[in-house]
HTML snippet that shows the backbone in 3Dmol.js (N, CA, C, O; Angstrom):
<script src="https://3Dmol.org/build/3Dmol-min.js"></script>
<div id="view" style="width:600px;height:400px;position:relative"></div>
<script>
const pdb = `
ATOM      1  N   UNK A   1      10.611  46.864  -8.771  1.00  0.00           N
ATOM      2  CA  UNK A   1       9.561  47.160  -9.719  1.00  0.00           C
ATOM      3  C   UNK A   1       8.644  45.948  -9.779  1.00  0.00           C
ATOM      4  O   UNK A   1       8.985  44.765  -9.772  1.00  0.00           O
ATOM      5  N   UNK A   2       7.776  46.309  -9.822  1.00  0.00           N
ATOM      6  CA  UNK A   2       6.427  44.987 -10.029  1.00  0.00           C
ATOM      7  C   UNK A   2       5.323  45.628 -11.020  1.00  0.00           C
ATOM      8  O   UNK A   2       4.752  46.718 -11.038  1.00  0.00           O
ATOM      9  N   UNK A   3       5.265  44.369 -11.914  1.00  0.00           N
ATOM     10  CA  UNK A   3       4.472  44.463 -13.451  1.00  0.00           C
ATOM     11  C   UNK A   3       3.264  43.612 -13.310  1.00  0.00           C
ATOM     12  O   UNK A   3       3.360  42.400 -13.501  1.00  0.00           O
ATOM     13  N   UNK A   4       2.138  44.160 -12.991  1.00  0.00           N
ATOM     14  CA  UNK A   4       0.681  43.204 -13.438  1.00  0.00           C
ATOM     15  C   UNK A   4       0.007  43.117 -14.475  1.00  0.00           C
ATOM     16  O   UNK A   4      -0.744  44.033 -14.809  1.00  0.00           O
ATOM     17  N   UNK A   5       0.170  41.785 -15.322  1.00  0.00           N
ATOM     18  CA  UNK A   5      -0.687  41.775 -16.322  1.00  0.00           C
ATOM     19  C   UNK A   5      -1.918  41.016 -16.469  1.00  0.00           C
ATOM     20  O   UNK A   5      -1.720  39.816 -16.656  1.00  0.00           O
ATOM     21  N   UNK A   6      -3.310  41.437 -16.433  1.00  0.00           N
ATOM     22  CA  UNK A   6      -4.154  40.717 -16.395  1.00  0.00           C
ATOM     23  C   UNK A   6      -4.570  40.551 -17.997  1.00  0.00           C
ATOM     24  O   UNK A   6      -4.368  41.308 -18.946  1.00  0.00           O
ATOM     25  N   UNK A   7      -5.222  39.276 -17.922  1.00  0.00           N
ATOM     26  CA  UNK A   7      -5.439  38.808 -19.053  1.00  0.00           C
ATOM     27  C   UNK A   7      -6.520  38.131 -18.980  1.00  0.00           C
ATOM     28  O   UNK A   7      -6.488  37.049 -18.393  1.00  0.00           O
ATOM     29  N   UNK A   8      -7.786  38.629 -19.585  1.00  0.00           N
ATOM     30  CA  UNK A   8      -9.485  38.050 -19.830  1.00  0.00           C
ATOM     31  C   UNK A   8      -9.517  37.010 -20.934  1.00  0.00           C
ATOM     32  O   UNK A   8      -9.471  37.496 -22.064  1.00  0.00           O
ATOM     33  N   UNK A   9      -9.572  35.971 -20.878  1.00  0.00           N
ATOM     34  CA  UNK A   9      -9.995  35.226 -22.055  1.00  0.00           C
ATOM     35  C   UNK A   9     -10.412  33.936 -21.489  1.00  0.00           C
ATOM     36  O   UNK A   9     -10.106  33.556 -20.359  1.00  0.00           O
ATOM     37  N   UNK A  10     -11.242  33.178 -22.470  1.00  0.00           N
ATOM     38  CA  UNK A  10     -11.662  31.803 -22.162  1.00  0.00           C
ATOM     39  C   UNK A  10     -10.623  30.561 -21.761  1.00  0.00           C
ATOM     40  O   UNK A  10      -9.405  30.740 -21.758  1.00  0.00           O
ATOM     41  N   UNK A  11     -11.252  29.246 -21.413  1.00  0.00           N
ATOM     42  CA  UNK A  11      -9.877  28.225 -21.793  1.00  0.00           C
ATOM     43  C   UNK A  11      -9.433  27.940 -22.678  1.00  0.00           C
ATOM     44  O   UNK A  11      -8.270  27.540 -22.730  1.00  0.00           O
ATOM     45  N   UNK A  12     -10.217  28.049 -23.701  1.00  0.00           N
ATOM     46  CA  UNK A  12     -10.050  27.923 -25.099  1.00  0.00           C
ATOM     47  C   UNK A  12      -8.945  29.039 -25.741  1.00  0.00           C
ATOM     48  O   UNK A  12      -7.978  28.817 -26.469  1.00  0.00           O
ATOM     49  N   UNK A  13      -9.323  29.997 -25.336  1.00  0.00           N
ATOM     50  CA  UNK A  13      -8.518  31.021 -25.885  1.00  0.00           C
ATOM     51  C   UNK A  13      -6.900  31.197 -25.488  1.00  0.00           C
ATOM     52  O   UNK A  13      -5.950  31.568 -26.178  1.00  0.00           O
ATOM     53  N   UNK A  14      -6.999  30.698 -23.824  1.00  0.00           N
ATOM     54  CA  UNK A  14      -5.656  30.532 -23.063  1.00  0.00           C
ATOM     55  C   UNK A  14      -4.814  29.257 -23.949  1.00  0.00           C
ATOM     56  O   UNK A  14      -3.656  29.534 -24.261  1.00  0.00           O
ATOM     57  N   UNK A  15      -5.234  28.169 -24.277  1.00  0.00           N
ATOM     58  CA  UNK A  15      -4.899  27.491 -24.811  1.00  0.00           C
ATOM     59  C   UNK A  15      -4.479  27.498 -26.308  1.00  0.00           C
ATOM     60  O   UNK A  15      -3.497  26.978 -26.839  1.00  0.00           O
ATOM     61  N   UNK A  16      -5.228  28.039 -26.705  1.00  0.00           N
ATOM     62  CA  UNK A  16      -4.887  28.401 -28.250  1.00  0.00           C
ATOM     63  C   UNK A  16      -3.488  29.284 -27.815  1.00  0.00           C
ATOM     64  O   UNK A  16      -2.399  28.780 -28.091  1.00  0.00           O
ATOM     65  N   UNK A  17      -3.538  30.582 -27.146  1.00  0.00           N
ATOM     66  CA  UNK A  17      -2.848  31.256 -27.242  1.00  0.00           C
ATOM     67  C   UNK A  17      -0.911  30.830 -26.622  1.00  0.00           C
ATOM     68  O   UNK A  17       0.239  31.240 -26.776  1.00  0.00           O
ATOM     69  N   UNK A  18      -1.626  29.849 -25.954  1.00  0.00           N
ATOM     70  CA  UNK A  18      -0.110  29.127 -25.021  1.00  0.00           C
ATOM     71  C   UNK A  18       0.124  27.772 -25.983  1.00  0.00           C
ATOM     72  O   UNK A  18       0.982  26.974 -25.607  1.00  0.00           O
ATOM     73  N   UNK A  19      -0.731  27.456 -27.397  1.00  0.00           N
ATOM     74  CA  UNK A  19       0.261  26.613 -27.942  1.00  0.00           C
ATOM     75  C   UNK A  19      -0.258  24.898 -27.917  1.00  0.00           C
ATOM     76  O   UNK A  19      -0.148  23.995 -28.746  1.00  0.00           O
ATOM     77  N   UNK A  20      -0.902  24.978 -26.454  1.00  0.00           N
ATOM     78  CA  UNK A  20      -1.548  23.708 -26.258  1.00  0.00           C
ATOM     79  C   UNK A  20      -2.543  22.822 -27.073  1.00  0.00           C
ATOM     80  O   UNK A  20      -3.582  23.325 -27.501  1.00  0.00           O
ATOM     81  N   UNK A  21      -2.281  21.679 -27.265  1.00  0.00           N
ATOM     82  CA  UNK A  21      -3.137  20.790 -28.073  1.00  0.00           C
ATOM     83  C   UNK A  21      -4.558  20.538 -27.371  1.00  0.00           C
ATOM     84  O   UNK A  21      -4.788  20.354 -26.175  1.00  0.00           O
ATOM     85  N   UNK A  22      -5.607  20.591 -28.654  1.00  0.00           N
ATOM     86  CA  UNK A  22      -6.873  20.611 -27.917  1.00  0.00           C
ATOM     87  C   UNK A  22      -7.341  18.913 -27.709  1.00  0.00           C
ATOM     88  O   UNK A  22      -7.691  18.162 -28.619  1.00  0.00           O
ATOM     89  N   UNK A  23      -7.228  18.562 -26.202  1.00  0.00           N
ATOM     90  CA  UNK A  23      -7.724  17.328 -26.130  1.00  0.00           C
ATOM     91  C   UNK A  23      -9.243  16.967 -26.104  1.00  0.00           C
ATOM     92  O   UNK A  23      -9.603  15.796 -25.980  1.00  0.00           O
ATOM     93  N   UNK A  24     -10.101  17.976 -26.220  1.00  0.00           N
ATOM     94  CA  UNK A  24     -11.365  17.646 -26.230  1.00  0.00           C
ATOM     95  C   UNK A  24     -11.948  16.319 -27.216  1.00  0.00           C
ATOM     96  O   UNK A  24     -12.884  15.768 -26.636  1.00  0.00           O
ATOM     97  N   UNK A  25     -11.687  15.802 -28.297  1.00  0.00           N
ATOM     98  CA  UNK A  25     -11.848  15.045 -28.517  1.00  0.00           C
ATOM     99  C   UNK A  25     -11.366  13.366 -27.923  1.00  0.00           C
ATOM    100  O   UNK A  25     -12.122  12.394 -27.931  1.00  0.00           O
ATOM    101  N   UNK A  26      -9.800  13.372 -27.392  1.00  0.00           N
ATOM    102  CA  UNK A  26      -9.811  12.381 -26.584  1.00  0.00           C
ATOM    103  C   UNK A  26     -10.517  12.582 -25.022  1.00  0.00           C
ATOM    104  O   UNK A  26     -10.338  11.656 -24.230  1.00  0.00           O
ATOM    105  N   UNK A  27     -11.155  13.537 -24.658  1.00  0.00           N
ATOM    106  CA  UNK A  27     -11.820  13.366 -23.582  1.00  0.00           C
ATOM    107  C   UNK A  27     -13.038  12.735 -23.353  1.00  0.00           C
ATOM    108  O   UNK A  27     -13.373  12.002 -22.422  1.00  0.00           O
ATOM    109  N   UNK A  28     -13.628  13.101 -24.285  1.00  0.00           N
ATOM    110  CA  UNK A  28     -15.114  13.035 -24.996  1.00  0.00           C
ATOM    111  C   UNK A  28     -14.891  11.358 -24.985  1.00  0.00           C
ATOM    112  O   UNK A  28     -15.424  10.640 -24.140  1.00  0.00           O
ATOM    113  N   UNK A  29     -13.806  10.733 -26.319  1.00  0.00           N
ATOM    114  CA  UNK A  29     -13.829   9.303 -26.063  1.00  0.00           C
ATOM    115  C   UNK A  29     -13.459   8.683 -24.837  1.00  0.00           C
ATOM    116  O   UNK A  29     -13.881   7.528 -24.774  1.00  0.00           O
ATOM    117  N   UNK A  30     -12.707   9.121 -23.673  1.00  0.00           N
ATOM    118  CA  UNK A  30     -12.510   8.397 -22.462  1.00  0.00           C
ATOM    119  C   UNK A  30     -13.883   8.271 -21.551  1.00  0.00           C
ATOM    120  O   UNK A  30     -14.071   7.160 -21.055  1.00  0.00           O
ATOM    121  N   UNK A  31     -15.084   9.535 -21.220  1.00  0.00           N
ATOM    122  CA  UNK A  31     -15.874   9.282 -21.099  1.00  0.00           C
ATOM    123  C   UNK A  31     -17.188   9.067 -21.757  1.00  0.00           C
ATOM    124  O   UNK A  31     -18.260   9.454 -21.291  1.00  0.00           O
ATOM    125  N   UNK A  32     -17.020   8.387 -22.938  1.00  0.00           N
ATOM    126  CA  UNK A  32     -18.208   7.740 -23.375  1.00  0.00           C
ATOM    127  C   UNK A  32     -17.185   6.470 -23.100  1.00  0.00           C
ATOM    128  O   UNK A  32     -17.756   5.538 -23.667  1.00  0.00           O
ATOM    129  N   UNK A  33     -16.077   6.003 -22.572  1.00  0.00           N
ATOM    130  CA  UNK A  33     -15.387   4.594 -22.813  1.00  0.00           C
ATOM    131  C   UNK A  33     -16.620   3.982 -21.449  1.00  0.00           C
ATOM    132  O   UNK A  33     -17.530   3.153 -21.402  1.00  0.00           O
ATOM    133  N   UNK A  34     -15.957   4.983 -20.472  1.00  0.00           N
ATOM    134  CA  UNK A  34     -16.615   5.124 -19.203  1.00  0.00           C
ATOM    135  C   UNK A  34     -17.659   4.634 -19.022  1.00  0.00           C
ATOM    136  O   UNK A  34     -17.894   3.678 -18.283  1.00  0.00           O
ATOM    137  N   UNK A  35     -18.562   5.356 -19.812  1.00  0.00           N
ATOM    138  CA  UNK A  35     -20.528   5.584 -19.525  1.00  0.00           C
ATOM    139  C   UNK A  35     -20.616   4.325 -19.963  1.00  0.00           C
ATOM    140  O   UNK A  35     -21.212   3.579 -19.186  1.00  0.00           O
ATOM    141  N   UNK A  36     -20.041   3.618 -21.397  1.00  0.00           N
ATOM    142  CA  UNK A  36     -20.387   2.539 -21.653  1.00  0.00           C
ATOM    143  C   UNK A  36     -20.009   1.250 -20.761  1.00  0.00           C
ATOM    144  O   UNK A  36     -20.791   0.327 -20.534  1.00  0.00           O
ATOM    145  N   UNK A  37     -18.569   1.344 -20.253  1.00  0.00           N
ATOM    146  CA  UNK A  37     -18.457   0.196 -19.313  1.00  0.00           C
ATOM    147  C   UNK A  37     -19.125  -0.022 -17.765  1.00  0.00           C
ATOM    148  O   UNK A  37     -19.280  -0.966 -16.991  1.00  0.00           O
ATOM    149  N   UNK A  38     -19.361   1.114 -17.784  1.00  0.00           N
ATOM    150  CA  UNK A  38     -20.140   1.401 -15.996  1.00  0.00           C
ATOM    151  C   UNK A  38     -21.751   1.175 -15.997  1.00  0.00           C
ATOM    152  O   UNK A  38     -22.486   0.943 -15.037  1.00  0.00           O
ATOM    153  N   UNK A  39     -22.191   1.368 -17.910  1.00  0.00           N
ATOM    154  CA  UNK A  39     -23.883   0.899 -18.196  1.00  0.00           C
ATOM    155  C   UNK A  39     -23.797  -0.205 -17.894  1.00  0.00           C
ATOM    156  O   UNK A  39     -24.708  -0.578 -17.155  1.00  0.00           O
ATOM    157  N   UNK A  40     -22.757  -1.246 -18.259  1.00  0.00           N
ATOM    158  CA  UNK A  40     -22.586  -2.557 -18.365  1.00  0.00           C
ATOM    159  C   UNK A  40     -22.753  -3.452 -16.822  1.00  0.00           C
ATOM    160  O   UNK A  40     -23.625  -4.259 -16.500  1.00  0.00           O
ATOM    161  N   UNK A  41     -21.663  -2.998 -16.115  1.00  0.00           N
ATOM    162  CA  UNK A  41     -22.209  -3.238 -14.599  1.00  0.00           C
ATOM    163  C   UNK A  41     -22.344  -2.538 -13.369  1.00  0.00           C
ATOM    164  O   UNK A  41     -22.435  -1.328 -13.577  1.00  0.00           O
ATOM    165  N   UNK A  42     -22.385  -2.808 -12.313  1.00  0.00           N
ATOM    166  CA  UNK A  42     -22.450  -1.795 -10.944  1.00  0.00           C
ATOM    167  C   UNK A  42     -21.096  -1.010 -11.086  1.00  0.00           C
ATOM    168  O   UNK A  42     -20.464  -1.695 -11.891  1.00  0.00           O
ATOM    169  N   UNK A  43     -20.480  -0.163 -10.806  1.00  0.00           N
ATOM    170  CA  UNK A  43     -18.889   0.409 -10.570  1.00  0.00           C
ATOM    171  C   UNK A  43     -19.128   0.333  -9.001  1.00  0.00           C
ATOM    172  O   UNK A  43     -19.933   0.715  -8.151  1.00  0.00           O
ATOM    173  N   UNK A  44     -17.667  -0.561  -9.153  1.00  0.00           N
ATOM    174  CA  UNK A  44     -17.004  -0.503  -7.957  1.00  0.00           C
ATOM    175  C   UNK A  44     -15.796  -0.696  -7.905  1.00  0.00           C
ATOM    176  O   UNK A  44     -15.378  -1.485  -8.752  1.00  0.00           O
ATOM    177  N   UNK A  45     -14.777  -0.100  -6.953  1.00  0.00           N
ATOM    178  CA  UNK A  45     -13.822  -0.006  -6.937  1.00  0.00           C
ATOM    179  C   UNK A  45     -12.760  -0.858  -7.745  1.00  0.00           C
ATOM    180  O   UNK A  45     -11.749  -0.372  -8.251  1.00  0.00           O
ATOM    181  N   UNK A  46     -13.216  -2.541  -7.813  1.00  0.00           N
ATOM    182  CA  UNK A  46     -12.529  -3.071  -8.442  1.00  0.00           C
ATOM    183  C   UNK A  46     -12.828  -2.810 -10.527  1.00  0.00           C
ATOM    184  O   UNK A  46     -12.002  -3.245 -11.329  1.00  0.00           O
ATOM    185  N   UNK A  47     -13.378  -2.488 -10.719  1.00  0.00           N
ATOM    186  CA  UNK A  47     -14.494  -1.799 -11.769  1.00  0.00           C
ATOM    187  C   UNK A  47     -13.682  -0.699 -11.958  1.00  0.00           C
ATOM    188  O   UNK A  47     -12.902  -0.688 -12.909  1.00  0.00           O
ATOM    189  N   UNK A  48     -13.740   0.061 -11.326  1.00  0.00           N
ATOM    190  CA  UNK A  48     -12.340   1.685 -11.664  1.00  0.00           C
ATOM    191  C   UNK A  48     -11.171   1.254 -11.924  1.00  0.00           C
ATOM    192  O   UNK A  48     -10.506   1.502 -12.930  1.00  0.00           O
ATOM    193  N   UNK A  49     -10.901   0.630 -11.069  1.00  0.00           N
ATOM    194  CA  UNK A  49      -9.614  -0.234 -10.799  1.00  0.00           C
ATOM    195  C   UNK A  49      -8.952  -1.002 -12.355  1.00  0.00           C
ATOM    196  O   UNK A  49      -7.872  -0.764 -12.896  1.00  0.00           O
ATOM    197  N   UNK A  50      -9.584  -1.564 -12.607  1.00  0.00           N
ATOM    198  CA  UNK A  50      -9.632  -2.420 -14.132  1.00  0.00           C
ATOM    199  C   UNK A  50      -9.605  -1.384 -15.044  1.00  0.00           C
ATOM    200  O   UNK A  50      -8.742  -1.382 -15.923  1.00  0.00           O
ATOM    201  N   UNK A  51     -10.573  -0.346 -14.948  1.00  0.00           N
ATOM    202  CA  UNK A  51     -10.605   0.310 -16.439  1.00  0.00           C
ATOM    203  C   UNK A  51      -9.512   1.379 -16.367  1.00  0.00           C
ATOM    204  O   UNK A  51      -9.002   1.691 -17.443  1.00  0.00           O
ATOM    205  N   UNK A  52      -8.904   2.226 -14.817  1.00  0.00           N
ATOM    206  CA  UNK A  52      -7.935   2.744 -15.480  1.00  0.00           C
ATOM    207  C   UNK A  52      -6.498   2.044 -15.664  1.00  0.00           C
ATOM    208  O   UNK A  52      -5.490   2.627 -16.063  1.00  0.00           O
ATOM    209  N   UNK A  53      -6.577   0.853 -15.346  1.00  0.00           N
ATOM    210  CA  UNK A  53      -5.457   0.041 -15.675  1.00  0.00           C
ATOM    211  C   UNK A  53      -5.030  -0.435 -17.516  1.00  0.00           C
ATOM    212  O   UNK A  53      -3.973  -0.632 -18.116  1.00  0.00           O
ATOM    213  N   UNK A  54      -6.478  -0.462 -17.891  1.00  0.00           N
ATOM    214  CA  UNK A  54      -6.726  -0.905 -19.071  1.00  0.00           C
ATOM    215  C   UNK A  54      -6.335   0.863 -20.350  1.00  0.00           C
ATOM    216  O   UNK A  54      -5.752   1.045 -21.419  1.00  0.00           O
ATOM    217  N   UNK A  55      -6.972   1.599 -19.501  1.00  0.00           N
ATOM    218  CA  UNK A  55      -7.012   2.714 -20.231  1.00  0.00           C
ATOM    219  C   UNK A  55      -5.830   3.539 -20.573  1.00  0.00           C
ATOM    220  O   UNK A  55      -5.575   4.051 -21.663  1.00  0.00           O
ATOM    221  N   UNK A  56      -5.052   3.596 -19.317  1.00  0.00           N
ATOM    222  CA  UNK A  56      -3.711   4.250 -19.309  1.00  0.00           C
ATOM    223  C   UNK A  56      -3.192   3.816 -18.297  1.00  0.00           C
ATOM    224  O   UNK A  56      -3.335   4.209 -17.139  1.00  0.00           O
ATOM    225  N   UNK A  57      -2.254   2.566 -18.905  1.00  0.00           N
ATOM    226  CA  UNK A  57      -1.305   2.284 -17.920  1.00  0.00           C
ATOM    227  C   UNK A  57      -0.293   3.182 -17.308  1.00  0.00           C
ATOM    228  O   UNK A  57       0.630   3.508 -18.055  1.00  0.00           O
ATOM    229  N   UNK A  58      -0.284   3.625 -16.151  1.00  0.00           N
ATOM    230  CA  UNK A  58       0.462   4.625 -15.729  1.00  0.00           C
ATOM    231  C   UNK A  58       1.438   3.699 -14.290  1.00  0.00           C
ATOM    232  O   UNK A  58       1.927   4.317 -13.344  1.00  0.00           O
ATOM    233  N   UNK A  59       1.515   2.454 -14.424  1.00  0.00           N
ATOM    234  CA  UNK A  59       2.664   2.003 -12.895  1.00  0.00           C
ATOM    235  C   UNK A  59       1.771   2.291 -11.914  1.00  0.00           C
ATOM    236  O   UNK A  59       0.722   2.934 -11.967  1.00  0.00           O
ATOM    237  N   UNK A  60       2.501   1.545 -10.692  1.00  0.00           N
ATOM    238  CA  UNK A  60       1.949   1.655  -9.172  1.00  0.00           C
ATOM    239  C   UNK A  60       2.112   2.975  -8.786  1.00  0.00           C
ATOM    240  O   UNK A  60       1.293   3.302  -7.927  1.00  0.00           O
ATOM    241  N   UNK A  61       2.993   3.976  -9.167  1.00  0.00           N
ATOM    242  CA  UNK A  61       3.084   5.080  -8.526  1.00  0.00           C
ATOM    243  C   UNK A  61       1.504   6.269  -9.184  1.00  0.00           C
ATOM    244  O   UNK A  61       0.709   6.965  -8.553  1.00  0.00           O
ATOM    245  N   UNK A  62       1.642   6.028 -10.466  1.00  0.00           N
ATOM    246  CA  UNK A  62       0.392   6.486 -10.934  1.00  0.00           C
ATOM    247  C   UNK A  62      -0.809   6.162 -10.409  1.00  0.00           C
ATOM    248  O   UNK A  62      -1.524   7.124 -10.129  1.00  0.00           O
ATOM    249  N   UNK A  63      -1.339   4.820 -10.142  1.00  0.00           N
ATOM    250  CA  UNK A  63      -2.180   4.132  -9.558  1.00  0.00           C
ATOM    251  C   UNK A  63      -2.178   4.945  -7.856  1.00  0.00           C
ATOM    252  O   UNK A  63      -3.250   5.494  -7.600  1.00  0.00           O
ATOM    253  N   UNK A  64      -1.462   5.010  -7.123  1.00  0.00           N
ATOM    254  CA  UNK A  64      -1.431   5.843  -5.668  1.00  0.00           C
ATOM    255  C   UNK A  64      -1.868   6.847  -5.892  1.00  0.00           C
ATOM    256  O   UNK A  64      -2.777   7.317  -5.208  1.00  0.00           O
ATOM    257  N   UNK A  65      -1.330   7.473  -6.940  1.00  0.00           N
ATOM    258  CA  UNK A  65      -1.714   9.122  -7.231  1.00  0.00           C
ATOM    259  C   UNK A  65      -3.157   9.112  -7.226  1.00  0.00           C
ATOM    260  O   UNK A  65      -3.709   9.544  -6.215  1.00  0.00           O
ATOM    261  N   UNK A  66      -4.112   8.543  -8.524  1.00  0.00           N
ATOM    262  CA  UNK A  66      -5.962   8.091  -8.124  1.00  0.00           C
ATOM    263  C   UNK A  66      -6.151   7.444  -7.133  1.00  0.00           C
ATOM    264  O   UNK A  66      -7.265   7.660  -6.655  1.00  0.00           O
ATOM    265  N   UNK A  67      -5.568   6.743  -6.602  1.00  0.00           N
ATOM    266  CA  UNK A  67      -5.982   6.223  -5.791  1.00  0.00           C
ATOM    267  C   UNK A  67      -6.054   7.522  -4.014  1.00  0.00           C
ATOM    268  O   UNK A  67      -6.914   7.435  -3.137  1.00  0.00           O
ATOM    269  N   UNK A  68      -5.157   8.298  -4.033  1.00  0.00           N
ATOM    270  CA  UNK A  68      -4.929   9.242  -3.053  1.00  0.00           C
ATOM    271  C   UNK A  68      -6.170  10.431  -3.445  1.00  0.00           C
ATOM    272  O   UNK A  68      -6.835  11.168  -2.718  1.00  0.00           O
ATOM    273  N   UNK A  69      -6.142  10.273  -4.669  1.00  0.00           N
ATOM    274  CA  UNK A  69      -7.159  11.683  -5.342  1.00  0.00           C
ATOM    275  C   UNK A  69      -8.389  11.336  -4.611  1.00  0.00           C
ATOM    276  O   UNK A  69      -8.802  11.953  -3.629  1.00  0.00           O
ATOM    277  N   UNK A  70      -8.911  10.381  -5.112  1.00  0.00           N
ATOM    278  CA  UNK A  70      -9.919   9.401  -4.908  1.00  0.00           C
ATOM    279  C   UNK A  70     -10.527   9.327  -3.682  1.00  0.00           C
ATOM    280  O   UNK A  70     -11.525   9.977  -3.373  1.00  0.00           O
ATOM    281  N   UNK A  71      -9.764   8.300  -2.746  1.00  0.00           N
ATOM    282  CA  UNK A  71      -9.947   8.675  -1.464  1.00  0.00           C
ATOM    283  C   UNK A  71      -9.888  10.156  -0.204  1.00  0.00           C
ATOM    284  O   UNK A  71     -10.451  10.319   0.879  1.00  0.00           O
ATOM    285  N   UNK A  72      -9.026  10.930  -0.923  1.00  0.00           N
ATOM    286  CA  UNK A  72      -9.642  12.446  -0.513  1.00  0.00           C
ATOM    287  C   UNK A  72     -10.737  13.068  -0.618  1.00  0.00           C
ATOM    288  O   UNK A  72     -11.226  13.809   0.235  1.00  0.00           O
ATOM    289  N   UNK A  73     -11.343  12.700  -2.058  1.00  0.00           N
ATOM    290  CA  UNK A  73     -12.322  13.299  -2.515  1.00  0.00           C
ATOM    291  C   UNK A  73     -13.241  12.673  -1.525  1.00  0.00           C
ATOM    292  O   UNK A  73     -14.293  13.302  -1.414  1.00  0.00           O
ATOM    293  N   UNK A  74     -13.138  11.540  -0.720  1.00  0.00           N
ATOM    294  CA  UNK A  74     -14.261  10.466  -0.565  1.00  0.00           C
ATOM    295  C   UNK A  74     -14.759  11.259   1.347  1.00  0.00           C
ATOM    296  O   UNK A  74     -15.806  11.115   1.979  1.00  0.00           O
ATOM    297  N   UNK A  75     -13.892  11.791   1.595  1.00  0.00           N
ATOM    298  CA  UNK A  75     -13.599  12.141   3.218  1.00  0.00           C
ATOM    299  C   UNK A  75     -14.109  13.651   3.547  1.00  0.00           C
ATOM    300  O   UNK A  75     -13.516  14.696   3.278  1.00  0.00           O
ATOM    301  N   UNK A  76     -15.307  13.501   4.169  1.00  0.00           N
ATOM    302  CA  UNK A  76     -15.863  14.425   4.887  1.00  0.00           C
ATOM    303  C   UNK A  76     -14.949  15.465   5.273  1.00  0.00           C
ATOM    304  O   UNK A  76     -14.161  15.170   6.171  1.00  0.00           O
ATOM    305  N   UNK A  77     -14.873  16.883   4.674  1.00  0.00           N
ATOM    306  CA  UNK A  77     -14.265  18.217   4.962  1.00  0.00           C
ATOM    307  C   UNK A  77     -14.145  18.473   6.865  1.00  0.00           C
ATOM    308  O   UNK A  77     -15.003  18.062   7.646  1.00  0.00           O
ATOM    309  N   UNK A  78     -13.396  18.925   7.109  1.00  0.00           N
ATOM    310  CA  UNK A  78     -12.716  19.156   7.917  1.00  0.00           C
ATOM    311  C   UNK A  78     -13.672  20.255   8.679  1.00  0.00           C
ATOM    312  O   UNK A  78     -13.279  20.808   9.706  1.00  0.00           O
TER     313      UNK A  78
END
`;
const viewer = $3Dmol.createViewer("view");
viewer.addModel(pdb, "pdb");
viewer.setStyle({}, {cartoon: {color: "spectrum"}});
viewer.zoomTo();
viewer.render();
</script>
C-alpha cells in the first residue's frame, strides 16, 4: 500500500506547524553583524575567516564544513 500526502503551505506555516522556533530575528542580527563588519573593510577570506570564528565557534571540523561549502560554491559547474 502507498499513501500520498501533499501538503500546500508556506515556510512559515511548515514551521509553525512542525513546532520549530522562528529564527528570523537572530538572522536578521547575524546579517546586519555582517553588512556592518564587511562596510568596515574589503572581505577577504581572512575577513570571513575571523568573523565566523568570532560569531559561532563551531571547531576545525565546522570550519571544513564552510570552508568545503564555500569553495564549491566558488567552482565553475561542470
Amino acid at each position: 500500500m502507498k499513501v500520498t500526502i501533499e501538503v500546500d503551505c508556506t515556510p512559515e506555516e511548515a514551521r509553525r506547524m512542525m513546532g520549530l522556533p522562528d529564527l528570523t530575528p537572530l538572522h536578521d542580527h547575524f546579517l546586519t553583524r555582517m553588512r556592518e563588519t564587511m562596510d568596515g573593510q574589503a572581505a577577504s577570506p581572512e575577513l570571513i575567516n575571523a568573523m565566523f570564528r568570532s560569531w559561532a565557534p563551531v571547531g576545525d571540523a565546522g570550519m571544513d564544513f564552510w570552508r568545503q561549502l564555500f569553495s564549491s560554491g566558488s567552482k565553475p559547474a561542470a
